[in-house]
C-alpha positions in Angstrom: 0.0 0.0 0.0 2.7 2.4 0.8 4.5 1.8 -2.6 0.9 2.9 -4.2 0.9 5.8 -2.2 4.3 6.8 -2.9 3.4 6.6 -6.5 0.5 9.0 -5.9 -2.3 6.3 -6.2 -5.4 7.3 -4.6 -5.3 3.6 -2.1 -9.1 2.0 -1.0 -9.1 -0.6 1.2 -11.6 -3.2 1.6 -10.8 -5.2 5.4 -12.2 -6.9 7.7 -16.3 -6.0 8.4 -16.0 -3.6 4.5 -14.6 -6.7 2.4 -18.0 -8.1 2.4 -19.1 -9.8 -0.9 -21.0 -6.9 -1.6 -18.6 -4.6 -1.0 -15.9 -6.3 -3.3 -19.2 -6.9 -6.4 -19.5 -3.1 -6.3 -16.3 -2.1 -5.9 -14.7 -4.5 -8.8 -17.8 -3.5 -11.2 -18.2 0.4 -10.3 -14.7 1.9 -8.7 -12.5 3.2 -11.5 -9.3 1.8 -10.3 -6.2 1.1 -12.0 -4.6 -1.9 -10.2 -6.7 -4.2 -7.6 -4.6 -6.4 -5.3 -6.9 -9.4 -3.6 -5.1 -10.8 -0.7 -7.5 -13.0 0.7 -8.0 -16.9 0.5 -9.4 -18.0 -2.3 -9.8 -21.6 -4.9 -12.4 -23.9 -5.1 -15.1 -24.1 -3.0 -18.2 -26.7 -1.5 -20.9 -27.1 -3.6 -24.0 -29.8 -5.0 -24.0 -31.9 -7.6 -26.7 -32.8 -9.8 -28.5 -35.2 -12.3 -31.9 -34.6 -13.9 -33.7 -35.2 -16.9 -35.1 -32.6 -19.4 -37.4 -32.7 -22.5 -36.3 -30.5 -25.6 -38.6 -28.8 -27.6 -39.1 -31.5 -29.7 -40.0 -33.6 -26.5 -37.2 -35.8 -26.4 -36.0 -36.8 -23.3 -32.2 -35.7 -22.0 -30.1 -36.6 -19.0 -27.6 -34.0 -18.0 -25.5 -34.0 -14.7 -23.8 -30.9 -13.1 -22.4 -29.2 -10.3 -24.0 -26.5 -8.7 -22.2 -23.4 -6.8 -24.4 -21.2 -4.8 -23.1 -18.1 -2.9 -24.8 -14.6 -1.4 -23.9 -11.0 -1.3 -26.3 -9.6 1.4 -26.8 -6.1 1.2 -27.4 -3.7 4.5 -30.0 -1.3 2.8 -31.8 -4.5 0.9 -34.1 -6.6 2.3 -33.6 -9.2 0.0 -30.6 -11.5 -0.7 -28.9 -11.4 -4.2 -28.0 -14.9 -4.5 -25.0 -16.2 -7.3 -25.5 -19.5 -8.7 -22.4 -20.8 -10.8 -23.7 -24.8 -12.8 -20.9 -26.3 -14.4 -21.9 -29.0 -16.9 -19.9 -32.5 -16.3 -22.4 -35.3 -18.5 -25.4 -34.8 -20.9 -26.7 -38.1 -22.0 -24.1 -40.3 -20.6 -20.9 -38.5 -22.6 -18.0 -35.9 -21.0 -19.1 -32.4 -21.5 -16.1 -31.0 -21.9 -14.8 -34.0 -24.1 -17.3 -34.9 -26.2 -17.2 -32.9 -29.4 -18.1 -35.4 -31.9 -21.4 -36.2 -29.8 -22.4 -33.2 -29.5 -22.3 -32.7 -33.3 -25.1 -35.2 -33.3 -27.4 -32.6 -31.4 -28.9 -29.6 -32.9 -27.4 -26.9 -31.0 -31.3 -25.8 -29.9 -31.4 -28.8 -27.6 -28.1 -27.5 -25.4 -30.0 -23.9 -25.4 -33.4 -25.8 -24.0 -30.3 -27.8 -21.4 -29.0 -24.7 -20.3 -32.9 -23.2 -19.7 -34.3 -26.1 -18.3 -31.2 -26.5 -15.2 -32.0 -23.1 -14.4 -35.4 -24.3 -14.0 -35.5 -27.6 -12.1 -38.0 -27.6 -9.2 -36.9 -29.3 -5.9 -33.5 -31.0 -7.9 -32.1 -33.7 -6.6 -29.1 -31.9 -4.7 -25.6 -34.0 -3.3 -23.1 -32.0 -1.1 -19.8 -32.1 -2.5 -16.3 -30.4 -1.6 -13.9 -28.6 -3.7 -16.1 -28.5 -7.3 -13.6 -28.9 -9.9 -13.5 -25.4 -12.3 -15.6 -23.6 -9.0 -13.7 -20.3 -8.3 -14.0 -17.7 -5.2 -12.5 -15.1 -3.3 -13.1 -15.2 0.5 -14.9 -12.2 1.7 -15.7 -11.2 5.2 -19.3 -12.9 4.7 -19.4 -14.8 2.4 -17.4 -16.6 -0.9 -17.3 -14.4 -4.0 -17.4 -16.0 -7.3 -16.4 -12.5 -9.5 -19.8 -13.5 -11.6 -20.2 -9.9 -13.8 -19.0 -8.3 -17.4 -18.2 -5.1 -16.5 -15.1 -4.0 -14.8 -13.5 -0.6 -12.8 -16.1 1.3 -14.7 -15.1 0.3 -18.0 -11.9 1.4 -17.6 -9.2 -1.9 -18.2 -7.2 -2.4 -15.4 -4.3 -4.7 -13.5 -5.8 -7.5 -11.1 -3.3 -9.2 -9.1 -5.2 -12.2 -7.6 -2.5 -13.4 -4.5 -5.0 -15.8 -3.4 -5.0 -19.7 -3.9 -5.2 -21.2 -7.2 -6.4 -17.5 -8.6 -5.7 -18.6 -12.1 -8.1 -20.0 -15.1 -11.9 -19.5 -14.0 -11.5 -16.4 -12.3 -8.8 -14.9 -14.7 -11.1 -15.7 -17.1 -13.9 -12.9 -15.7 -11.6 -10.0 -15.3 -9.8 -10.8 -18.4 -13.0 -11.2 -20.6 -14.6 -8.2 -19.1 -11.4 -6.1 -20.1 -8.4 -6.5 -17.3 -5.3 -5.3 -19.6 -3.2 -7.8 -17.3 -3.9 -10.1 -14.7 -1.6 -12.3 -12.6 -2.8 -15.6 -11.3 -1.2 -18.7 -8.9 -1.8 -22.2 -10.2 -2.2 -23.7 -6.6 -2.7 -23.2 -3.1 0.0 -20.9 -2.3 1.8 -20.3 1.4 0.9 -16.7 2.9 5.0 -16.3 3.3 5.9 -16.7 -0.5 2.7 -14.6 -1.2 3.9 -11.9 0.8 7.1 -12.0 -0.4 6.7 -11.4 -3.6 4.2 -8.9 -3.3 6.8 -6.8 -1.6 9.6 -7.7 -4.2 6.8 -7.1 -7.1 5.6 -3.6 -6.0 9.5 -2.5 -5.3 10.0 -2.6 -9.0 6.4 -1.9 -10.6 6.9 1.9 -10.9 10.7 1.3 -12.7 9.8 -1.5 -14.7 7.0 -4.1 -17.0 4.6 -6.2 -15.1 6.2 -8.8 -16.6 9.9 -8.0 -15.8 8.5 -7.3 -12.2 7.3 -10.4 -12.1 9.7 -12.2 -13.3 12.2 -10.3 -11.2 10.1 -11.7 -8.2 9.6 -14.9 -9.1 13.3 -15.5 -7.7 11.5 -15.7 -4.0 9.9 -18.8 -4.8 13.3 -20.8 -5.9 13.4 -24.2 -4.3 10.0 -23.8 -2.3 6.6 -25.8 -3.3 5.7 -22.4 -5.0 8.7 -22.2 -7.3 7.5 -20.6 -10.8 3.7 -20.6 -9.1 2.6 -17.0 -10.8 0.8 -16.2 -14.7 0.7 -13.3 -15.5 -2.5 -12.8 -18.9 -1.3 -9.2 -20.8 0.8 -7.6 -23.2 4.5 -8.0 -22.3 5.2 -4.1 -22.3 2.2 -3.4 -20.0 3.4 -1.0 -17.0 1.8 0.9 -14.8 2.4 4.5 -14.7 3.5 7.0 -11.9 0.4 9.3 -11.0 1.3 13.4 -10.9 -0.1 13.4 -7.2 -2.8 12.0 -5.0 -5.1 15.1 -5.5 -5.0 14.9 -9.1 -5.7 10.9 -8.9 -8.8 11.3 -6.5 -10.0 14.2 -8.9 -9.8 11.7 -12.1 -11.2 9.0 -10.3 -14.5 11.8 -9.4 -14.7 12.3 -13.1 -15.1 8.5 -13.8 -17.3 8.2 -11.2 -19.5 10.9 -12.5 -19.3 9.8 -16.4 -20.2 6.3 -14.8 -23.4 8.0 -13.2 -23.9 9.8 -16.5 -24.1 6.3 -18.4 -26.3 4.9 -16.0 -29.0 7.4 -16.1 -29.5 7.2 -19.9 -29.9 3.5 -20.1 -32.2 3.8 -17.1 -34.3 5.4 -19.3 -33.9 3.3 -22.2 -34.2 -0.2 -20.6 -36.8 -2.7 -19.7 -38.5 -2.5 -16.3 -37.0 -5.9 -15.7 -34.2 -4.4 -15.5 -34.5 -1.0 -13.8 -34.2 -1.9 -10.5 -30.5 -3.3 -10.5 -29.5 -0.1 -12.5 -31.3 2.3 -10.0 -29.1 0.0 -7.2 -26.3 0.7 -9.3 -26.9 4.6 -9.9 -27.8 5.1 -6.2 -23.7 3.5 -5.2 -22.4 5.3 -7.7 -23.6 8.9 -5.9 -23.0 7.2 -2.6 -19.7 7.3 -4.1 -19.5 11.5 -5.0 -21.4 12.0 -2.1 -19.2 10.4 0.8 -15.3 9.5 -0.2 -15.3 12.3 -2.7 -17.6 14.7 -1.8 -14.6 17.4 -1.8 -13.5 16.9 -5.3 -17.4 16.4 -6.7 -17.7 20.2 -5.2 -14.7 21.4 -6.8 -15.6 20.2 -10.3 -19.2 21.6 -10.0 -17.6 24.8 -8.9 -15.7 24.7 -12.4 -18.2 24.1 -15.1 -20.4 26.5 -13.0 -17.1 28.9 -13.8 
């Protein structure tokens, strides 16, 4: 956090009772940031798994077997529970999923549509408890496990993740990259808290002088003849870096002007979406002035006082 500073990044920290699951949705989706450091534990979590039948729409029958991840991101001013349900196909009609390419050319692709709509669907499934689902993916938050289910990220804007939780790579990478992270860096298994801290330090010593990838690679020296040797990915561009900010006032002022283009995009697909939809983008508008309002109420004043100018 200090190097940050020191580099005249505006710093938020999410700990302890604030790294809820709610918290961290928002924050990821909403907060124009520029790098986001998780430090948390994180991997594969407990779920259900599953096997029903489903008819198509030409009425034939299908089996199709699947695990189920379910978590929650309570919110203080709601009364209801947003609820994230992750199902990750394993069999349909008796072949692998994720191996079975020449049968499922024997299916018009229809039937996997009316399979994905009809597991979402299920009344009173039969459910099994299961640990550690294979390809399930979470970040440990002060409530609850977050499973970074969204497609839009830092406002927009495309930023650096560094995930330094457990097996951080694949699933997860794949939501922050897909949803526009310019570079993200990843551990393929459970790493131990004193190598992760380690080379956090040695990675942020050289960020500001160097490539994400040279100051990775520069770091990955720490984990020489442990069980994490060579554990870090790094996703991006090889000549990514991330840039020294002019000072701290002039980063919380850009990050105000984000925020307020954010709020700006917001209102006008309010008004051109479907009421289905309104509600979660009125949630959304509402954080966002939360936002203006309380952390950066100062620099919201000053930029009103200049167009008013």
């Amino acid at each position: 956090m200090l190097t940050l500073i020191q580099n005249n990044y505006n710093v938020r920290e999410l700990i302890g009772p604030s790294a809820t699951a709610h918290n961290l949705d928002f924050n990821i989706k909403e907060f124009p940031f520029s790098i986001l450091h998780l430090c948390s534990h994180g991997g594969e979590i407990d779920g259900f798994e599953l096997n029903e039948t489903f008819k198509d729409r030409d009425g034939q029958i299908h089996t199709v077997k699947f695990d189920e991840v379910v978590t929650f991101a309570p919110s203080p001013k709601k009364e209801l529970i947003p609820v994230m349900t992750k199902r990750i196909i394993r069999e349909f009609d008796g072949f692998d999923w994720k191996t079975g390419k020449k049968e499922k050319e024997n299916y018009p692709h229809y039937v996997f549509a009316d399979m994905f709509s009809a597991i979402s669907k299920f009344e009173k499934p039969n459910r099994k408890p299961i640990k550690n689902i294979l390809d399930s993916c979470s970040i440990k938050c002060s409530d609850f496990n977050y499973q970074a289910m969204f497609n839009i990220l830092a406002g927009i804007l495309s930023p650096i993740i560094f995930n330094n939780t457990c097996w951080s790579w694949y699933e997860i990478a794949m939501a922050f990259i897909s949803s526009g992270s310019r570079g993200y860096i990843g551990t393929l298994w459970n790493i131990s808290n004193n190598t992760a801290t380690k080379f956090a330090e040695s990675f942020y010593d050289s960020l500001f002088s160097d490539t994400i990838l040279n100051s990775l690679h520069q770091s990955l020296d720490i984990t020489k003849g442990t069980k994490d040797e060579n554990i870090y990915l790094y996703w991006g561009l090889h000549f990514t870096t991330l840039p020294k900010g002019n000072s701290i006032t002039e980063s919380r002022l850009r990050i105000t002007i984000e925020l307020l283009k954010s709020l700006d995009r917001w209102k006008e697909k309010l008004h051109k979406s479907d009421d289905s939809i309104k509600k979660n983008i009125q949630e959304i508008i509402e954080w966002n002035a939360s936002q203006l309002a309380g952390d950066f109420i100062k620099e919201t004043k000053s930029l009103i006082i200049r167009i008013e100018k």
